[in-house]
N, C-alpha and C positions, 0 to 999 in steps of 0.2 A: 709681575706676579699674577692677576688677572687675567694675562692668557696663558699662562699654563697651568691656572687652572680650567679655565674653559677648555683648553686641548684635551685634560686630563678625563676628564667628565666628556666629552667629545667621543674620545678614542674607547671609553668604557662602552658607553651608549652603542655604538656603532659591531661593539663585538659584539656584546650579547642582541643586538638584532638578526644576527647569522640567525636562522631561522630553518629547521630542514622537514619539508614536507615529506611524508613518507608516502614511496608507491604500494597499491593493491597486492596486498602481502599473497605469497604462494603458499596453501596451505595443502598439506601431503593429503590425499583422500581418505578418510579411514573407511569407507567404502570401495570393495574388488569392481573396478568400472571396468565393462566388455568393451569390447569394440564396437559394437554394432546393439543395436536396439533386437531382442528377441521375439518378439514379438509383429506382426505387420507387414502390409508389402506395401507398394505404391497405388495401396486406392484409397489415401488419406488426401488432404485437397493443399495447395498454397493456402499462403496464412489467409485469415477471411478479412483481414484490415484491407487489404489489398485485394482481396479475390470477390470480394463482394461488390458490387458493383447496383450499390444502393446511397446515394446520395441523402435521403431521408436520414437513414443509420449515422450514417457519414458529419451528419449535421447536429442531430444528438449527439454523439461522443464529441464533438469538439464542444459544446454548449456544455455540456457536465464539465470537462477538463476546464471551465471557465466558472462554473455556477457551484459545482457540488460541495458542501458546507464540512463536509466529513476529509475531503482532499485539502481545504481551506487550511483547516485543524493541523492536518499533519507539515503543510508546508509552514504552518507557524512552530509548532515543534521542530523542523531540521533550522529555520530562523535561528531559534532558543539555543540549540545544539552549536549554531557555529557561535552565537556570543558566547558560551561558554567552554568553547576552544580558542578564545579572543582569551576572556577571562586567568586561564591556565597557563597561556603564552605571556602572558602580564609579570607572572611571576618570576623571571628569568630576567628580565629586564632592571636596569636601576630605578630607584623610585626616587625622585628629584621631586622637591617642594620649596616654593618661595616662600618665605613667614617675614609677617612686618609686625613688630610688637611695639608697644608703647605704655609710658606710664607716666604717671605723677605723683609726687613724695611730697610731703608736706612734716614734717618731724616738731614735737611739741617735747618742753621737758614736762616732769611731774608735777610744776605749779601753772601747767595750762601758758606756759609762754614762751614764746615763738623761739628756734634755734636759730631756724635762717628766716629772712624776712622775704625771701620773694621760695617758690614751693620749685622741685627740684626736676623737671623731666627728662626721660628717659627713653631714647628710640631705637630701633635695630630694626635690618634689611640682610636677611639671609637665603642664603642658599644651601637646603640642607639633601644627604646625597643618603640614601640605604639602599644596600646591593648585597644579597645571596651569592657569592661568585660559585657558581656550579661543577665545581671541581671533579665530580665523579660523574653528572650528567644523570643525576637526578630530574633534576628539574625540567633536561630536554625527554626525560622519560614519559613526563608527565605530562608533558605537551603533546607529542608524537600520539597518546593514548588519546587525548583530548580530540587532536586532528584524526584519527581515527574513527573516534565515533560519530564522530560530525560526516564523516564520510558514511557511514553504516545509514546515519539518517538519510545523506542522498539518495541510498540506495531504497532503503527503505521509501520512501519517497518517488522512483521510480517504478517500486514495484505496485504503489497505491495506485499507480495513474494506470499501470499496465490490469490490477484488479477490478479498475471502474470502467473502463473501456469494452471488458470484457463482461463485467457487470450488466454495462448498458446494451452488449449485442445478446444477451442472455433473458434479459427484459422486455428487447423489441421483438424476439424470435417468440418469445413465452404471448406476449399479443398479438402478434398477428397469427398464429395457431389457434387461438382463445376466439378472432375474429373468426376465423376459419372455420372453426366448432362450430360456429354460431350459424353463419349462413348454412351450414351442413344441415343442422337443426331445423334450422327454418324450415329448407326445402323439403326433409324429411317430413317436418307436420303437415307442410302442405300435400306431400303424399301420401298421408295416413286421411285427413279429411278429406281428401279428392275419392279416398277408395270409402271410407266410410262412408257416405254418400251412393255411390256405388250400393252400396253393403243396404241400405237403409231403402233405395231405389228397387233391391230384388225382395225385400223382406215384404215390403207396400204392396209389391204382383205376387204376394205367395210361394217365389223360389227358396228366399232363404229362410233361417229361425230367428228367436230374437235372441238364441247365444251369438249367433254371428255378431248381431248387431253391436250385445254389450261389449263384448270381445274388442271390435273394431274401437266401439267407444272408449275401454280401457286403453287400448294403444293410442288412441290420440292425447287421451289424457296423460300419460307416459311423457310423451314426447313432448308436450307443453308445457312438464315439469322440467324435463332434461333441458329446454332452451331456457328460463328461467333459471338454471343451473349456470349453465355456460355462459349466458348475458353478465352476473353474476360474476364469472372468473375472467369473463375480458374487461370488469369494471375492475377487478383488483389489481389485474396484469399491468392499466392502462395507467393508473393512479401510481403502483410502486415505479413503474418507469418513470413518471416526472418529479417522484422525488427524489432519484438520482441524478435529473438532468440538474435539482437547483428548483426546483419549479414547483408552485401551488397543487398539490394532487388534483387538479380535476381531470375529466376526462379530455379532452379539449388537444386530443393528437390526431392527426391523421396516418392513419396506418397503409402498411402496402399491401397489394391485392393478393399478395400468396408469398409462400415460404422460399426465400433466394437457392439458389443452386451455386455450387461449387464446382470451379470447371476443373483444376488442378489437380494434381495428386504428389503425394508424395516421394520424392526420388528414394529409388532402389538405395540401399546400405546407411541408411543417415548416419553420421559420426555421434556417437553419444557424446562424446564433449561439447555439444551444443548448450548442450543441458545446464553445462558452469558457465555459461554468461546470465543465467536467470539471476535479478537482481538482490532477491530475496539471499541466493546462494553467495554474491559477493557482501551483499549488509555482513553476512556470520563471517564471511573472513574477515572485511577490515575489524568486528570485534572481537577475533581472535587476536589479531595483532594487536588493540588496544589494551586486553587483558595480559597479554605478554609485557607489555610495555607497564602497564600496572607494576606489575610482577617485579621487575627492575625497581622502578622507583621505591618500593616499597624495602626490597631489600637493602638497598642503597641509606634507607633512614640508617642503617648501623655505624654507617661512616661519621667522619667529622663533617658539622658544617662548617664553612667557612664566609664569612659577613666582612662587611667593609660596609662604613657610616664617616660621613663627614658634614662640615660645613665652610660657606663662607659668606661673609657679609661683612657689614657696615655699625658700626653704632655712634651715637650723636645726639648731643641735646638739642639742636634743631632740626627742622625736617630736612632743609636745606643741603646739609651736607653729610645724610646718608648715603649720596651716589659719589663722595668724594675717596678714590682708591685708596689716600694715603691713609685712611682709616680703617682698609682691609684687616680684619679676622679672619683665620682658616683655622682649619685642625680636621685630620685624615685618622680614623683611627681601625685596625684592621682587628678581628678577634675568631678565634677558635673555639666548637663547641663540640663535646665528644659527648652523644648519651652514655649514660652508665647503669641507672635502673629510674624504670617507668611501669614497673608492675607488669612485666611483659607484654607489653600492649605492642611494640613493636614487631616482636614475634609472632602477636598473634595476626597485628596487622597481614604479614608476610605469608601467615597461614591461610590468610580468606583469600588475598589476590592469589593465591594457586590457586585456592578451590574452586573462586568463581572461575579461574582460567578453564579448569579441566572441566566444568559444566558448560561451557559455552561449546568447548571442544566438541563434549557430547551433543550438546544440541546441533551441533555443523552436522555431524554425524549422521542424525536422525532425520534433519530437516534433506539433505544431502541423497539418504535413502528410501525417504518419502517421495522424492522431486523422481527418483526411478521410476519407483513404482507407480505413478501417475503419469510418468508415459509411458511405459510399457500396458498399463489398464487400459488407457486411451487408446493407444494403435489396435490391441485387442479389440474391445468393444467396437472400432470402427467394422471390423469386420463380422461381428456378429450381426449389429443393426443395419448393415448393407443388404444381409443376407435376410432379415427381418423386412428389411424395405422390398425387399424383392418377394417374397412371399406375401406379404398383403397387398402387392401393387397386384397381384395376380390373382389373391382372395377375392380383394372389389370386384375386380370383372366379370367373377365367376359369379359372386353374391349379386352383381347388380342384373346380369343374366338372366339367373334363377328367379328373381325376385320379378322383372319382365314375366317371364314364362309360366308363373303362378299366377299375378293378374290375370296372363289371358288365358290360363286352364281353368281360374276359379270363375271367371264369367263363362268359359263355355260349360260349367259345372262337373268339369272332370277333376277336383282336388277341393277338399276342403277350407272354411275359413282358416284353421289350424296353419296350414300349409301357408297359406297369402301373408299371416302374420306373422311365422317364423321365419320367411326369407327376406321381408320387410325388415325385421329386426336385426338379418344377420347384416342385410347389407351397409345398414347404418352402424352398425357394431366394425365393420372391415374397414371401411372410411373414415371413421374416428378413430380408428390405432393406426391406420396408414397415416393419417396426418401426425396425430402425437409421434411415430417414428420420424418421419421428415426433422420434427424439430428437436427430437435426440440425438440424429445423428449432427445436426446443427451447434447442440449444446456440448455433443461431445467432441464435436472440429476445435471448439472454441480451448475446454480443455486443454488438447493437446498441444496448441501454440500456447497455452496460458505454463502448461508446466516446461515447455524447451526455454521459455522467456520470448518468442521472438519467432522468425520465419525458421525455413528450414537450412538457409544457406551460410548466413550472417555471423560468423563467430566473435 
């Protein structure tokens, strides 16, 4: 008898371990997907994880993927996520418990004297069995949804690493621009007080006025503040970057000497279906399918449950021969439960797991037609800020020209201070937006591999 109950509880155990992971549910678009990206042609670059060719960068993003306190967080949250698709999956299984009781009786009559002269104990060695048998598959409904979103968190979780990485080349581009202002600045006051000087040298021999003079004076003064400005924005740059890396804000980074170049570009036709490997876009299906799987379970409360509870063990007045079989106890008892009324709470149950379904639906939707629209903006914008880089690459040279050609008119005194200080001004104005475009076009490369999820090839 002993082993078949062990068999019996064996064979139980062993079924409700079937266990069925569900794959990456296909969920129909409710967005019209073209074929082709409308926007762009092939003078977008390879992805920059790969096309950058910066070891510095390279080194930060791995040291964030290691240090950053915000990714830490969320890899403890998909942790939490799978215990509690552990949790769910519990449910479906027998619940088996050993219990060892024991007691002692001691029985008096009403004049306080003894019935029995020695007091009476009492032991038992059970094994007791409780099982849900999930007849309708409720309960793997409920699992399946659990397993789901525990998948949504990995994804969710891939797309935080793919937001920091990008974070972080967003942060190192944002500094070394800020460095770049800087020396710009520099060299600019140093040629506002090389001409001031100049200015101060003709005013001493009676060529120039003392408007000249204050004039120049203002412009250095200008420019002293402007560097003071920018010092300023490469201390914020440098600081927010190391608290992405994980790292105490100080400044204490060594930055590279100029803005990297992208040699690659984008291949002719890119497949929009790229776009559904972004991680962010598979989190919302596995919670569409978990909500579906809701949905199930929940209807399913209308059916009967059905339970099965048992035990078996041992009882005995000494400890001794509680492991003796011939004292075996069992009892298998199976039972049927039909709601009938609960103040509609099950219907309403029924009613939220839709609604949250068809909100999530929407959210895929929007999240879905957003992730478009963020590439098609991005291929756009590459080509406006292309054509922006090319027009101030061409302003500078014209502005740093002019601004030559007016030093050496205002020293042979054929143009005014006026003139010396306006092309001074335009030309540090053409080289401070040709730089900020460099690192637009940089922030907006980053974009467009940030909304594909990925390179251009890789589906």
């Amino acid at each position: 008898m002993p082993d078949r109950i062990f068999i019996i509880v064996l064979s139980i155990t062993l079924a409700a371990c079937e266990a069925t992971v569900p794959s990456e549910p296909e969920v129909d678009n409710p967005v019209n997907i073209p074929e082709a990206w409308n926007s762009g042609d092939d003078s977008a670059v390879m992805p920059w994880s790969a096309d950058i060719q910066d070891p510095k960068l390279r080194a930060l993003i791995l040291r964030a993927l290691r240090q950053n306190f915000d990714l830490q967080a969320i890899i403890a949250r998909v942790d939490a996520t799978r215990a509690r698709s552990r949790i769910a999956g519990a449910d479906r299984l027998p619940q088996l418990e050993v219990a060892y009781r024991g007691s002692r009786t001691k029985r008096e009559n009403s004049g306080g004297e003894n019935l029995i002269d020695n007091p009476f104990t009492s032991q038992s060695l059970t094994l007791e069995l409780a099982w849900e048998l999930d007849v309708w598959g409720r309960l793997r409904a409920s699992t399946r949804a659990a397993i789901a979103n525990y998948q949504a968190s990995e994804k969710d979780l891939a797309t935080a690493r793919l937001l920091l990485s990008a974070n972080i080349a967003r942060a190192w581009f944002n500094a070394v621009e800020t460095d770049q202002q800087v020396a710009l600045t520099e060299n600019t006051l140093q040629s506002f007080r090389s001409s001031l000087k100049i200015i101060e040298q003709r005013f001493q021999s009676g060529i120039g006025t003392a408007l000249d003079v204050r004039l120049a004076r203002g412009n250095v003064a200008t420019a002293d503040a402007n560097l003071y400005l920018t010092l300023g924005q490469r201390d914020a740059a440098i600081r927010a970057l190391r608290v992405l890396t994980g790292d105490y804000p100080d400044t204490d980074t060594e930055l590279a000497d100029s803005l990297p170049q992208f040699t690659n570009r984008v291949p002719a036709g890119l497949p929009s279906e790229l776009l559904l490997r972004r991680p962010d876009l598979s989190a919302e299906r596995w919670r569409v399918l978990a909500a579906s799987e809701l949905v199930k379970s929940s209807e399913k409360q209308l059916l009967p449950h059905f339970t099965l509870t048992g035990s078996a063990g041992t009882a005995s007045g000494t400890l001794q021969d509680l492991l003796d079989w011939d004292r075996l106890i069992w009892n298998l008892v199976g039972g049927v439960t039909q709601p009938i009324f609960q103040g509609g709470r099950i219907r309403a149950n029924i009613d939220l797991s839709r609604a949250n379904k068809q909100e999530i639906l929407a959210l895929y939707a929007q999240t879905l037609l957003d992730a478009f629209a963020e590439v098609e903006t991005a291929l756009a914008a590459e080509q406006f800020l292309s054509g922006q880089e090319r027009a101030l690459d061409t302003s500078v040279k014209e502005q740093k020209a002019a601004q030559l050609l007016a030093q050496q008119q205002y020293e042979s005194g054929l143009v005014g201070i006026i003139t010396l200080l306006e092309t001074q001004r335009r030309a540090f104005n053409a080289e401070s937006a040709w730089l900020a475009t460099l690192n637009q076009k940089l922030q907006n490369r980053i974009k467009l591999h940030l909304a594909l999820g990925g390179d251009f090839y890789s589906i």
